[in-house]
C-alpha positions as CSV (number, residue, x, y, z in Angstrom):
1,X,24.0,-44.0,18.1
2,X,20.3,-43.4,18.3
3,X,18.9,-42.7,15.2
4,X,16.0,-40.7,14.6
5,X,13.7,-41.3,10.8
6,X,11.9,-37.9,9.4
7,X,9.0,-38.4,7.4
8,X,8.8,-34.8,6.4
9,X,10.7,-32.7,5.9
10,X,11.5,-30.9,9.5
11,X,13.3,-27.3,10.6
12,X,16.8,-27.8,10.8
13,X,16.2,-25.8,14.3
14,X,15.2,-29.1,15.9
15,X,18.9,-30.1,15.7
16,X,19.4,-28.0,18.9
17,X,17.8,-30.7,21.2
18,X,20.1,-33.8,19.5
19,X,23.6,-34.1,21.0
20,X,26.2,-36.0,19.3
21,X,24.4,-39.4,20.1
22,X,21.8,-39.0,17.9
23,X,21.1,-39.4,13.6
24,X,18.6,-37.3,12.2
25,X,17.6,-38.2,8.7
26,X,15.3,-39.4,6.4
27,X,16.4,-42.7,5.6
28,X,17.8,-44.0,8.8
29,X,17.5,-47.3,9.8
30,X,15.8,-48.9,12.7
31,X,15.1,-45.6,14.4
32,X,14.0,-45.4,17.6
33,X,12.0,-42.4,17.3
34,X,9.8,-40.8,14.2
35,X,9.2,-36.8,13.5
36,X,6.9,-36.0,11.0
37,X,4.6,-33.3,9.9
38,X,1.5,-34.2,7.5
39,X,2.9,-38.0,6.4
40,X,-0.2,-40.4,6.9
41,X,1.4,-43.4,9.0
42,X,-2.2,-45.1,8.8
43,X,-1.3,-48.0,6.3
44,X,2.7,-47.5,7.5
45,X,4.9,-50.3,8.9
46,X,6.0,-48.9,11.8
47,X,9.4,-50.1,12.4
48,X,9.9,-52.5,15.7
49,X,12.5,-50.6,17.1
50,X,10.7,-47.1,17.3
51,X,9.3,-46.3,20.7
52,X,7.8,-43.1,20.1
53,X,6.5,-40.9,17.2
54,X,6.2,-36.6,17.1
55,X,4.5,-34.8,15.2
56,X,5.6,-31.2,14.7
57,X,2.1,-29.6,15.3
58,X,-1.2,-29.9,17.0
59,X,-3.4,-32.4,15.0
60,X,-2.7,-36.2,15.3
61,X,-5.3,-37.3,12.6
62,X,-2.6,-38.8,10.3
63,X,-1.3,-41.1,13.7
64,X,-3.2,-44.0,14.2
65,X,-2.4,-43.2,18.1
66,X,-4.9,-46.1,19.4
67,X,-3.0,-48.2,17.4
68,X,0.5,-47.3,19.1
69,X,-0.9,-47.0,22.1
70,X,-1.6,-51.1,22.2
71,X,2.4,-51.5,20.9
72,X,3.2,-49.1,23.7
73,X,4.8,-46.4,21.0
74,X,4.0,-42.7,22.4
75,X,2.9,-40.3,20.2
76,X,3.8,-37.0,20.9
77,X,2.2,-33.0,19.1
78,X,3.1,-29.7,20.2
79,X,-0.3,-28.3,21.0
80,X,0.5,-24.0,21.5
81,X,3.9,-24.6,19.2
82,X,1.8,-22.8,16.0
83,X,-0.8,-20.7,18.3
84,X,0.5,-17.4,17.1
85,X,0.4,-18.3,13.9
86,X,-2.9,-19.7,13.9
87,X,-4.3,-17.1,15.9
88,X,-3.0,-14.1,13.2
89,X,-4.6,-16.2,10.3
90,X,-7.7,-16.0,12.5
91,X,-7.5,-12.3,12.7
92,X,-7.1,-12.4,8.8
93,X,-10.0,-14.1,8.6
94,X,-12.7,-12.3,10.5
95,X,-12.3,-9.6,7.8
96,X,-12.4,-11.8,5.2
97,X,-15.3,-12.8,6.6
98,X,-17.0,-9.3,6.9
99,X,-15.8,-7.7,3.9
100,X,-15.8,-9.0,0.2
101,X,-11.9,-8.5,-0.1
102,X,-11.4,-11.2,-2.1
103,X,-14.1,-10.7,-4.3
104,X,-12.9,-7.3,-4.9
105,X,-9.1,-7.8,-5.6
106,X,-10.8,-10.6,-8.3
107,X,-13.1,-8.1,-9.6
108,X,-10.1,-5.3,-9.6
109,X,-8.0,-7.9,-12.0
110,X,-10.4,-7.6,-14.4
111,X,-9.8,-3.6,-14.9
112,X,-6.4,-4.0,-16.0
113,X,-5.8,-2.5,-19.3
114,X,-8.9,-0.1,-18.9
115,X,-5.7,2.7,-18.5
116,X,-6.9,6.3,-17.2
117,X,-10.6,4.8,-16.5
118,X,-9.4,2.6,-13.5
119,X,-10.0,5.3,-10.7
120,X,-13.4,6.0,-11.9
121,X,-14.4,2.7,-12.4
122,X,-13.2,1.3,-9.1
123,X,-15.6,4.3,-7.5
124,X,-18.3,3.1,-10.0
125,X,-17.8,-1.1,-8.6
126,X,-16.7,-0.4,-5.0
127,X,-20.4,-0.5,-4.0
128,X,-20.4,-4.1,-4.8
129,X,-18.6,-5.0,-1.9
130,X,-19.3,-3.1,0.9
131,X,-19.0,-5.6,4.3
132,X,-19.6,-4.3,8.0
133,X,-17.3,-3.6,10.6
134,X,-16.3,-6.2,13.2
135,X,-16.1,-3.5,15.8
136,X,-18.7,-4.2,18.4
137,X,-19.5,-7.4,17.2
138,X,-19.7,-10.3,19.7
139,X,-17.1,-13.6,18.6
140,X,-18.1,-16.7,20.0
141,X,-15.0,-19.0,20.5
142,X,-15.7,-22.7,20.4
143,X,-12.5,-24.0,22.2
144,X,-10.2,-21.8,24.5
145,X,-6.7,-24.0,24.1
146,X,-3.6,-22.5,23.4
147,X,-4.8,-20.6,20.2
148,X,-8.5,-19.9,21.3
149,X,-7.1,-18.2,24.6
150,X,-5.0,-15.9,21.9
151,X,-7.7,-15.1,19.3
152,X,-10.2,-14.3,22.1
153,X,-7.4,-11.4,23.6
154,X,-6.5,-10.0,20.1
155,X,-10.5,-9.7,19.2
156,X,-10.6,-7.9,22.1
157,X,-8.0,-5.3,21.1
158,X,-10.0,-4.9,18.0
159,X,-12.8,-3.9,19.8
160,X,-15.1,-6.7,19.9
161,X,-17.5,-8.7,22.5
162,X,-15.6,-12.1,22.8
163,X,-17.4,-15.2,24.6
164,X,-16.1,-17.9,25.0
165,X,-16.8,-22.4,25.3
166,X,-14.8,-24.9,26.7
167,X,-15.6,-27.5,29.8
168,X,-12.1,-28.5,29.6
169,X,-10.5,-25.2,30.4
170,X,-6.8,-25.6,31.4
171,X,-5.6,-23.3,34.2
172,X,-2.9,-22.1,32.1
173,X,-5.2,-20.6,29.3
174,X,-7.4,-19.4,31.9
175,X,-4.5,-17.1,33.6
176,X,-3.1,-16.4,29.9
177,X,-6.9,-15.0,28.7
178,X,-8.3,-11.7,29.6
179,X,-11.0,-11.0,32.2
180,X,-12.6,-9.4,29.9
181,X,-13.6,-12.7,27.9
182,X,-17.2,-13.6,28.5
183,X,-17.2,-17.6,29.6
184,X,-20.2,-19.5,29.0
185,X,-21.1,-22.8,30.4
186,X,-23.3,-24.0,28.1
187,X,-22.7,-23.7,23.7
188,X,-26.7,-22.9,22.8
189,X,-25.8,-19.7,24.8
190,X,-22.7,-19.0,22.9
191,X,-24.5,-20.0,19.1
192,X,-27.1,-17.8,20.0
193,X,-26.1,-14.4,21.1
194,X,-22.5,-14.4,18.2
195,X,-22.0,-12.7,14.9
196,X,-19.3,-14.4,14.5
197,X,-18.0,-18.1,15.3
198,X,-14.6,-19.6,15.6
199,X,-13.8,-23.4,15.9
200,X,-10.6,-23.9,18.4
201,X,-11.5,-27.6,18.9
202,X,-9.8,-31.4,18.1
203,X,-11.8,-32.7,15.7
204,X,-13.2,-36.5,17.9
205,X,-16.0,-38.9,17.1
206,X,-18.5,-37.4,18.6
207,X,-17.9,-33.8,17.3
208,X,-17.6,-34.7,13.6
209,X,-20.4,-32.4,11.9
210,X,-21.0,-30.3,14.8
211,X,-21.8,-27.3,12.8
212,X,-25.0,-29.0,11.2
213,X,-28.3,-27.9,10.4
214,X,-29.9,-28.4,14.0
215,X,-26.7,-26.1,15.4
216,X,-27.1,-23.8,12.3
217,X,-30.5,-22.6,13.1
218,X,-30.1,-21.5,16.9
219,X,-27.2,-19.3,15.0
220,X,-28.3,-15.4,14.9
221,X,-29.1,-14.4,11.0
222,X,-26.0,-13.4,9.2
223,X,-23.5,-15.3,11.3
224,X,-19.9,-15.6,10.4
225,X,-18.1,-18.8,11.0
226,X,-14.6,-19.5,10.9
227,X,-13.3,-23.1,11.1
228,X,-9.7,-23.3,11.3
229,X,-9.8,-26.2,13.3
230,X,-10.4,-29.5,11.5
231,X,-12.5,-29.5,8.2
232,X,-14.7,-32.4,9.2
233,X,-16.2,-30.5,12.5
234,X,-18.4,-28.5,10.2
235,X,-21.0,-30.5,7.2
236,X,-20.6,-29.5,4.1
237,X,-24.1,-29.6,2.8
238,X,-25.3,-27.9,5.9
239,X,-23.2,-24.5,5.3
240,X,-23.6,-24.7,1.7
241,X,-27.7,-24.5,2.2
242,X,-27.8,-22.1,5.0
243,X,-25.2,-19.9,3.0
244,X,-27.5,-20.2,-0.2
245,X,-30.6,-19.3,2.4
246,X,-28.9,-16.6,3.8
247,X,-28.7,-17.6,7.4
248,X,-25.1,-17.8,7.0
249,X,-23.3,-14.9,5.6
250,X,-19.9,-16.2,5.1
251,X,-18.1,-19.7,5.4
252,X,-14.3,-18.7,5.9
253,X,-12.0,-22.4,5.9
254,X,-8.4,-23.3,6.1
255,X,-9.5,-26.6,5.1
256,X,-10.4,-26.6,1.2
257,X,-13.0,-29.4,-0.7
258,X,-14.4,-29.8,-3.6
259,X,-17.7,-29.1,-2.8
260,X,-17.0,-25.7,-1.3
261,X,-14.0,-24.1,-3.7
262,X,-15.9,-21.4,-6.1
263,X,-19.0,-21.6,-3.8
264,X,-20.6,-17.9,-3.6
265,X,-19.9,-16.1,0.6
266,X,-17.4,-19.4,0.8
267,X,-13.9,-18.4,1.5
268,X,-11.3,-20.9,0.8
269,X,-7.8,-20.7,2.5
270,X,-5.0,-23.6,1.5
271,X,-4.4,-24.2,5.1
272,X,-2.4,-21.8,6.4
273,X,-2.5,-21.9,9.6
274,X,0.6,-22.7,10.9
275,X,2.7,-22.2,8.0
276,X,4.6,-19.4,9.1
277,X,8.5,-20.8,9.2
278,X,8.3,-19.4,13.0
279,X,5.9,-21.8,13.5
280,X,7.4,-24.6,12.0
281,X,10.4,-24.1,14.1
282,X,8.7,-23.5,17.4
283,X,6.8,-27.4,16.5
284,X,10.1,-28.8,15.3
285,X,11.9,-27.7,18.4
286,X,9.2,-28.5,20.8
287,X,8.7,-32.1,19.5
288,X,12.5,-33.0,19.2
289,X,12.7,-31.8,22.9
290,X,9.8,-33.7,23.7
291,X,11.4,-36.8,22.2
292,X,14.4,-37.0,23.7
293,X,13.0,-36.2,26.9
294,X,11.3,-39.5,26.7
295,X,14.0,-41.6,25.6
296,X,16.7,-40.5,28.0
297,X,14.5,-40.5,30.7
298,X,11.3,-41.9,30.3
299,X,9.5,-38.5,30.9
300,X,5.6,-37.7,28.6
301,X,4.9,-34.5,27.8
302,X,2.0,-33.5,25.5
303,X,1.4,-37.4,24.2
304,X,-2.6,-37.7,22.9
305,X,-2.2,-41.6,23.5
306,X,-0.3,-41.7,27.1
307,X,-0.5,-39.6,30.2
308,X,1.4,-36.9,30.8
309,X,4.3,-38.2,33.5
310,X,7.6,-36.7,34.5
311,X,10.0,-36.3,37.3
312,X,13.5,-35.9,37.6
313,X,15.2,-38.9,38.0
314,X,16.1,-40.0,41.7
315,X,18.3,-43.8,41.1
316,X,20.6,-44.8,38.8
317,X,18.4,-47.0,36.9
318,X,14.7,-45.8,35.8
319,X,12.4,-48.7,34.4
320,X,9.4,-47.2,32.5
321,X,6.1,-49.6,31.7
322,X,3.4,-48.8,29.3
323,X,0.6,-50.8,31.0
324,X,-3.4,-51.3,30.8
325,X,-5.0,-49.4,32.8
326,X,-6.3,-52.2,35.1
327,X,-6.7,-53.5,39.1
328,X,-3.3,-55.2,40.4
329,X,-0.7,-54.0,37.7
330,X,0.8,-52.0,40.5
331,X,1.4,-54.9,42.7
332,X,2.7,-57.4,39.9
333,X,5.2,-55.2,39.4
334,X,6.6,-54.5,42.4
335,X,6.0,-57.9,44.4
336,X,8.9,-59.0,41.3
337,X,10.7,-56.2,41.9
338,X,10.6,-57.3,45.7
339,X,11.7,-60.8,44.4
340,X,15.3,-59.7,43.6
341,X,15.4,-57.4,46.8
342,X,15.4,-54.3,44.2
343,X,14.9,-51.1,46.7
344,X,12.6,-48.3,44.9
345,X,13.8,-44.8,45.3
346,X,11.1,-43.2,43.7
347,X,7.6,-44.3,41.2
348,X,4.9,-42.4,39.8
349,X,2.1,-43.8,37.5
350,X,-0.5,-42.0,36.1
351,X,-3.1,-42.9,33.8
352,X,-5.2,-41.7,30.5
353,X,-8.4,-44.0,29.1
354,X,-7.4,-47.3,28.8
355,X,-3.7,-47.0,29.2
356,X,-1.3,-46.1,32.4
357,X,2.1,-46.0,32.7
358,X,4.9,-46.2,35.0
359,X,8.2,-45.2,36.2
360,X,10.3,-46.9,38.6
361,X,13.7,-45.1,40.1
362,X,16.0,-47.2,42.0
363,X,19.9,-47.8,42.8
364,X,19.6,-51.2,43.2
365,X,20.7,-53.4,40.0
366,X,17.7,-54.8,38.1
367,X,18.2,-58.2,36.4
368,X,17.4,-59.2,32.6
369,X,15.4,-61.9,33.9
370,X,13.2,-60.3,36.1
371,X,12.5,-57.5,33.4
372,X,11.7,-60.3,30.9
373,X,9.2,-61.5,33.7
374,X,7.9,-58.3,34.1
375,X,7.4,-57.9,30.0
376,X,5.5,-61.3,30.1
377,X,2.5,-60.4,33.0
378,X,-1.1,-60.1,31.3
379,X,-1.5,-56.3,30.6
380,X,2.2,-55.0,30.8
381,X,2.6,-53.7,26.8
382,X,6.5,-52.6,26.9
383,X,9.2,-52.5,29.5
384,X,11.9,-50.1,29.3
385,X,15.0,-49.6,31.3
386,X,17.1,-46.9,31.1
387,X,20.1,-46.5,33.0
């Protein structure tokens, strides 16, 4: 039995990708994979027998995946699982953004009990919180991934200009992202010429703060910006001083502080962005699948700590190592394989950073020993066979 340990609570959905084999719960014991959600495994004991750890969503930030990646544990997200959801709350946003909705519905609360005088009243107030259209408005999208790609084609049904950043462009949210999307290669142009600007990006170390003063005064009069990204890519006491000047008209967040709830043109959301129980089943089901995917057969897809490496499987007997990413691994391993007269059928390695790993298909019977010797060469972090 393979047991699997939940730190969350996950969508009983993700039982479609165990079998019979497996033990899905909260409490099990030595598991050799982890799902989670939002549980911080920073100052966690990771048990010795877990190999890999999935998280139902997109952001790792509670993984110490560095960490894991030196124990050869694979952590897995499901970047495009919540995109939808995302994307609407996005949507939701860009008219919170340009008109004073929630302001209103507050100020509307306070007319209860005022009986026959509400109508004429709410005629009287309405003036208070007129906002502008988004129609014709150019959106600058920081990030076209799985959920920038989505919010720059449904902007674009609401009649806006839509522009878009990202060096990193992946051919599949190319093809899935309208020709009518404006790419930019540089992100002064795109700060520049936007009303309104949308953060699509993982939050990294060298993008913490991004949206600072410096960026904040390229930004047309006005702007809009939307972050429901990653809290920390935008400083706090930057917005909060170009809002109170009046270069920034609005602040809209899915990611709440102290120093911006009840701030004036700050809209706080309780991050929302992927709860939507479709989402949570489309993250659950992805990451399960993901999971055992890699411990049947050895195959990484969407890790942030590993390289992305499948095939089918061509021998009886597939041996997987999580290596550095250094001259001569290669040949260590296969000069031992050579040793015992193993024949391989079939090996692809790829590489990410510091870390590669590989996987070796053959019908020839591999000996204990000369995995053991394998597990002991400088470098080599974990050696797996799977049969």
């Amino acid at each position: 039995m393979k047991n699997i340990l939940t730190l969350n609570a996950i969508s009983p959905k993700a039982d479609v990708a165990f079998d019979d084999t497996y033990a899905v719960a909260s409490d099990a014991q030595q598991p050799v994979g982890i799902m989670l959600r939002s549980f911080n495994m920073h100052e966690y004991d990771l048990p010795e027998t877990c190999i890999a750890v999935a998280r139902a969503g997109a952001g790792t930030n509670n993984i110490p995946c560095d960490k894991y990646a030196e124990q050869g544990v694979v952590v897995f997200n499901t970047p495009g699982a919540n995109a939808n959801a995302v994307k609407e709350l996005v949507m939701a946003a860009l008219l919170l953004g340009s008109r004073k909705i929630p302001e209103a519905m507050d100020w509307v609360k306070t007319l209860k009990g005022k009986g026959d005088e509400v109508g004429k009243l709410v005629e009287k107030g309405k003036g208070n919180f007129v906002g502008p259209e988004i129609q014709g408005k150019t959106l600058g999208i920081i990030g076209l991934g799985a959920i920038g790609a989505r919010v720059a084609n449904a902007a674009l049904g609401l009649g806006m200009e839509v522009v878009g950043y990202d060096p990193y462009l992946s051919v599949e949210s190319a093809l899935s992202m309208s020709r009518h999307v404006v790419r930019v290669n540089d992100l002064d142009t795109l700060i520049k010429t936007s009303d309104y600007i949308t953060l699509h990006i993982p939050l990294l170390k060298d993008n913490k703060g991004m949206i600072n003063t410096d960026m904040i005064a390229k930004m047309k009069d006005g702007v809009v910006i939307i972050n429901a990204a990653r809290g920390e890519l935008v400083d706090n006491e930057s917005i909060l001083a170009a809002i109170k000047e009046g270069k920034v008209a609005r602040y809209v967040t899915d990611f709440p502080n102290d120093a911006l709830i009840g701030e004036e043109n700050v809209v706080c959301i309780p991050h929302l962005g992927a709860s939507t129980p479709e989402a949570e089943d489309n993250c659950a089901v992805m990451a399960a699948k993901q999971l055992v995917d890699y411990i049947e057969n050895g195959n990484i897809i969407n890790s942030v700590n590993y390289p992305t490496c499948e095939a089918p499987r061509t021998g009886a007997m597939r041996i997987t190592i999580h290596h550095l990413n250094q001259q001569n691994m290669i040949a260590q391993m296969t000069a031992l394989l050579a040793a015992e007269h193993v024949n391989i059928e079939n090996m692809v390695n790829k590489s990410k950073g510091a870390y590669a790993y590989t996987m070796i298909d053959t019908n020839t019977h591999v000996s204990e020993h000369t995995v053991e010797l394998m597990r002991a060469v400088d470098g080599i972090l974990r050696v797996r066979v799977i049969h």
